[in-house]
Each structure stands twice: as structure tokens, then as C-alpha cells.
N, C-alpha and C positions, 0 to 999 in steps of 0.2 A: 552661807555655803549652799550651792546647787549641786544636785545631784540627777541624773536621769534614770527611769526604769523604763522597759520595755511594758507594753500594754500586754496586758492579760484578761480574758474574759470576764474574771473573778472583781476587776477592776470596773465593770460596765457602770455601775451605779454612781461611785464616784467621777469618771471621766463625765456624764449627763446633765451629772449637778452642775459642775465646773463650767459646761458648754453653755448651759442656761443660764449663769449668770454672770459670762464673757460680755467682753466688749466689741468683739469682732465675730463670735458665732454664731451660724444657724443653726438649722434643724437638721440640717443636712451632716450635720458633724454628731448627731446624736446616734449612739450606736444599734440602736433600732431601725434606722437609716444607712449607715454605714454598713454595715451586717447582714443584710439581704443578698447580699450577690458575693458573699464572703467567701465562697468555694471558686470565684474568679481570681481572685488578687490572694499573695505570698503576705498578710496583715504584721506592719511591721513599725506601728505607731509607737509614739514617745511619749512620758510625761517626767514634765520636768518638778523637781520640787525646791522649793527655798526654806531651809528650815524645815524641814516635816513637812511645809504647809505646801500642797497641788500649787504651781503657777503659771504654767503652762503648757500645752498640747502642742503635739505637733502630727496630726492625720498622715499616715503613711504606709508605703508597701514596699518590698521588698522583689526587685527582678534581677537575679546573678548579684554583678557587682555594684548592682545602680538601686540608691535612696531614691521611691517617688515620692513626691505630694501623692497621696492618695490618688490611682488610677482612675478611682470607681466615680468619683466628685469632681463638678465642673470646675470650682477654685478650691486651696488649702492653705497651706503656710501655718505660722503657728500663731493658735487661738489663745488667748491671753485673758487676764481677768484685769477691771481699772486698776487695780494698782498695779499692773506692768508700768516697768520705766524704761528710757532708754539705757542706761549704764547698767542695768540688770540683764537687761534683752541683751545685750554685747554678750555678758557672763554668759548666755544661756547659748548663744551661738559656740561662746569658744570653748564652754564644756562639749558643746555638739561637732566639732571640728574632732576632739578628742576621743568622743566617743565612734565615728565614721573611721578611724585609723585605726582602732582598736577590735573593730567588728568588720573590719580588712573590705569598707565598700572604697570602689573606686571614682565614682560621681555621685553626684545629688541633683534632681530635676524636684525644683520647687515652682510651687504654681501660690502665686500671694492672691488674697482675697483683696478682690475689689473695695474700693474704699467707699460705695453707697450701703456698704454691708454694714460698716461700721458705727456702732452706734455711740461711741465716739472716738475720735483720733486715734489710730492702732498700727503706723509705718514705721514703729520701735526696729520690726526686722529686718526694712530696707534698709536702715540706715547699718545695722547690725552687721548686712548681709555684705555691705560695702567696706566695714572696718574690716571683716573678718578673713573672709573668701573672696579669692578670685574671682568674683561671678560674673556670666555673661550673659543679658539679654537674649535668650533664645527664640520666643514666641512672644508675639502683642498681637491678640485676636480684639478686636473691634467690634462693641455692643453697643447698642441706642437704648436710651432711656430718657423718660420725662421728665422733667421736675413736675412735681403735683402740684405745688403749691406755686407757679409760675411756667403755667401749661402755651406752650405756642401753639400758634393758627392751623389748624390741618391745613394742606393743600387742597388744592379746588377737587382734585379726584377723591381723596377720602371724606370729602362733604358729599360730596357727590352719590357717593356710594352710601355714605347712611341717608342720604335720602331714600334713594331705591329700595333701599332694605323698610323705611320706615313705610311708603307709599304701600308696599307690597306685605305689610302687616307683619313682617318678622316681630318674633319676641325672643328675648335671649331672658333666660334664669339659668340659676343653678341646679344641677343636676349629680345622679348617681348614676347614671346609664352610660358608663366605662366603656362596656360590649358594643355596644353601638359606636359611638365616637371614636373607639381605638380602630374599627374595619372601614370609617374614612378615614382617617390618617395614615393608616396599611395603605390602601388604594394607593390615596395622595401621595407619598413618601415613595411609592415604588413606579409610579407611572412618573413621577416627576425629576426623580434624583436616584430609583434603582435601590434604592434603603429600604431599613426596616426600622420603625422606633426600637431607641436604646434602651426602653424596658418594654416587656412584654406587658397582655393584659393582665395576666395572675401576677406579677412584681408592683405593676402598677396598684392595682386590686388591696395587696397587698398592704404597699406604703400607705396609700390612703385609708385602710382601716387604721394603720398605728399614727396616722397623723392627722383625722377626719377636718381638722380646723387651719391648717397647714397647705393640705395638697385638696384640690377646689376645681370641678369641672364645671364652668358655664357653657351651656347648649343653645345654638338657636335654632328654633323651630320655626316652621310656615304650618299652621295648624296641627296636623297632631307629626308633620316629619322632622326628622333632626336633618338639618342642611349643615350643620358647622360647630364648632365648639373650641374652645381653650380649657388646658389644664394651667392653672398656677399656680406658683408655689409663694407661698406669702410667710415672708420672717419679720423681723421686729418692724424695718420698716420699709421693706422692699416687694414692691408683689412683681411677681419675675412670671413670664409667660413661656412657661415649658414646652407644650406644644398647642400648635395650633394648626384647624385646617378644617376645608368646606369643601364639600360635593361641585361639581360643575355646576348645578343649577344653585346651590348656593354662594357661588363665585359671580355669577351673575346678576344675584340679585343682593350683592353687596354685606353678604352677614358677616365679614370681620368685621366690617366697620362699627357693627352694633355690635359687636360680642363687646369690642375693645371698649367703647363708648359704656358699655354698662358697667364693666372692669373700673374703669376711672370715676363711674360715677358711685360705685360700691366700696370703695374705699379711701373716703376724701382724706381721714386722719394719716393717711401713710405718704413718705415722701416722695417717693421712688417707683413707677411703674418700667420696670426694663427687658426690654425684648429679647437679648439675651444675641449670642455672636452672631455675627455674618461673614464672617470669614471660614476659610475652605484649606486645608491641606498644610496644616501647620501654620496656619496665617495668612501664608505666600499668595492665598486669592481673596480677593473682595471679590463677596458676591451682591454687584452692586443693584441687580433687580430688587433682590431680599431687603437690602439698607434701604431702597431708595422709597417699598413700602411702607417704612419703618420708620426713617424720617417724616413721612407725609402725615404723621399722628402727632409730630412735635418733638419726637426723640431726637434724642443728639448722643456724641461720641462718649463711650466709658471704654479704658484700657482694661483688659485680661490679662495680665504678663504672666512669664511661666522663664523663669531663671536657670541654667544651669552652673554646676562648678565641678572642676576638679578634686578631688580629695588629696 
């Protein structure tokens, strides 16, 4: 017998547990992550249970009449523990179809977690999603990622370019110097695209003290200046490159190529290096400069789907 409760603060401990020893969860789903920007989003997550026993999450918010997958997180859907099955996961949609009529929403926008997240097999809810709801493919945003363990050739430009960097004495480590690296990526992000990074420095600052081994800045220097850096964010077996970005002279003189290069070479046990979307405006643009960067490391295509339904 399933039953669903609405998340309650009081709840934090056990929802964390549950997350960490998910089959399909990151860090990102852990409510010291989730909860930072908590005065943005109407917090309107689910936990399912079977018997007494937690079985399921479902990350969410609450805007008028419309269920989101969590606004604040790049994917969501529901987070599951191994023994999720598919004929359970059905029950747990069609308790949730019941419970959406009942607490009078009139859509759902669910966003499923990519399946490099998963640490093993975890599309119980598509198939779920399919018996149960109308659902329509709303959005498929388009990420590039490596395989680690079956890495392809750069293209001739980004050898190219770790040469330059390497000739020109770059060295890329890891770093704590946030302040710096967030006032190039400001620069960057507003002279390039008119943005602002999605977290500020004190959010960022933030995260990274409650997740020191998790969220990870590599910097590259030319003696003692920072030309460039990456943030990533590393889960069981995915290190996903959140931001990234270099001064003019360090575009010049090639330092992604080395950030990236020391990223791949710092974490040989992990499977998954992914650079995370290239697309623009609800999907509807490839921005195909961005991919074609992205590609030239060996990446290749992973889907981001984002589902709607009626209630």
C-alpha cells in the first residue's frame, strides 16, 4: 500500500538519507542544496511510501496550478531507491495522478534525470509516465559528454590549443579563489551573452562550503594570474562542468584546453565527464559554436527531456 506525504522541513534528515542511497540521486537533490535559494521557489516536494517504508522522492514546486520538477535544479523526476520496480513505480504515478486532482493542480512539468546519472537503470517513470498520463515531450535540450573510459580524439583545434597553453607554461590546480574566477565569468557571461551566472558569489561560496568534495574550482594560472577556471560538480559518477570561462588573454593562449585536460586526467575512476546543454530558449536553438567546442574534446550527444501533462 502507497501512500504520499507532502515534504516538510522537519522531514530534512530522512529525505538525505534516502537521496544518498538512491539509484538515480545526486547532491543536488540533497536539501542543503536544494534549500539555498528556497525563498525563490513555492517548495512543494513529495515522498512516497510503501508500507511505512520512504520509496520515493519526487523534487518539486508549486507555481498556481502547475506541478514543477523542481525550478531551482537543472534535471528532477522521481528519485528512487534499488528496489524501485516498474509495477510499483506505475502504483506510485497512479497514487500521484490522484493526489494532483485532489490538491486541484492543473498540469505537471516534469524534467527526468538523465540517465549518465544513474547509477543503475532508473526509467521505471518513463515507462510509468506512458501507462499513466497523457504526457507530451515538451523540451530535449542537448548535452555532450565523454565516455571516460572510451575517450575520442580531440580535433586538431583543441590539441592545438593545449599545446599553446602547454608552450606558454600554463598550470591549472585546484583552487578556493571563487572571488576571482566568478569576476571572469561576470565579464564573460555579460560581454558574451548579456547574463549573469545562475548563482551568485555568496550562493556559490555557500554551496561549496556545505559540499567542499562535491562542487571543485580548477584555476589556470600563467605565473602568479588566474586566466580561466572551471567549477564542477562531481556525483557518484558524473563530473559535469558547471561553469566555465577565461579572460581574453587566456582564450588566447588556450587554457580550457588545459583546465579540461587536467579535469579528465583527475578523475580517471569516474565514467562520465559532461558539459552540460547547449541549447537556448526552451531547446528551440542549438547553439552550435558552444557544441561544436564541446565536441572537439570527444563529447557527444545526452538528452535532457522535460515532459508535460495535463491533469
Amino acid at each position: 500500500m502507497f501512500k504520499i506525504v507532502r515534504y516538510n522541513a522537519g522531514q530534512a534528515d530522512e529525505w538525505n538519507q534516502f537521496v544518498a542511497q538512491s539509484k538515480n540521486g545526486t547532491f543536488l537533490f540533497d536539501r542543503h542544496y536544494m534549500d539555498y535559494h528556497a525563498d525563490r521557489f513555492h517548495d512543494h516536494s513529495l515522498l512516497f511510501y510503501r508500507d511505512e517504508n520512504l520509496y520515493a522522492l519526487f523534487p518539486a514546486n508549486e507555481n498556481g496550478k502547475i506541478l514543477y520538477s523542481h525550478q531551482g535544479l537543472t534535471y528532477g523526476g522521481l528519485v528512487m531507491g534499488t528496489e524501485a520496480t516498474t509495477v510499483h513505480v506505475m502504483e506510485c504515478f497512479q497514487l500521484l495522478r490522484q493526489y494532483l486532482q485532489d490538491h486541484d493542480f492543473h498540469r505537471v512539468i516534469y524534467k527526468s534525470i538523465p540517465w549518465i546519472y544513474h547509477q543503475i537503470p532508473a526509467e521505471e517513470p518513463l515507462y510509468a509516465m506512458y501507462r499513466v498520463f497523457d504526457y507530451r515531450l515538451m523540451e530535449r535540450d542537448v548535452s555532450s559528454t565523454i565516455v571516460l573510459a572510451k575517450p575520442l580524439k580531440w580535433k586538431k583545434d583543441r590539441r592545438h590549443g593545449l599545446h599553446v597553453a602547454s608552450n606558454n607554461g600554463i598550470r591549472v590546480e585546484k583552487s578556493d579563489n571563487y572571488a576571482e574566477f566568478w569576476q571572469i565569468l561576470k565579464e564573460n557571461l555579460q560581454k558574451c551573452h548579456g547574463v549573469s551566472p545562475v548563482h551568485t558569489l555568496d550562493e556559490i561560496l555557500l554551496l561549496h562550503q556545505r559540499f567542499p568534495s562535491s562542487i571543485v574550482l580548477y584555476a589556470a594560472y600563467r605565473e602568479q594570474q588566474m586566466l580561466g577556471g572551471c567549477v564542477v560538480y562531481i556525483t557518484s559518477q558524473v563530473v559535469h562542468t558547471q561553469y566555465i570561462s577565461s579572460t581574453a588573454e587566456g582564450k588566447r593562449l588556450g587554457v580550457v584546453n588545459a583546465i579540461i585536460k587536467e579535469i579528465i586526467v583527475a578523475y580517471p575512476e569516474y565514467m562520465y565527464l559532461d558539459f552540460g546543454k547547449s541549447t537556448e530558449t526552451h531547446s528551440d536553438i542549438l547553439n552550435e559554436n558552444l557544441i561544436y567546442q564541446k565536441e572537439g574534446f570527444g563529447a557527444r550527444a545526452v538528452c535532457y527531456d522535460t515532459y508535460e501533462w495535463d491533469v
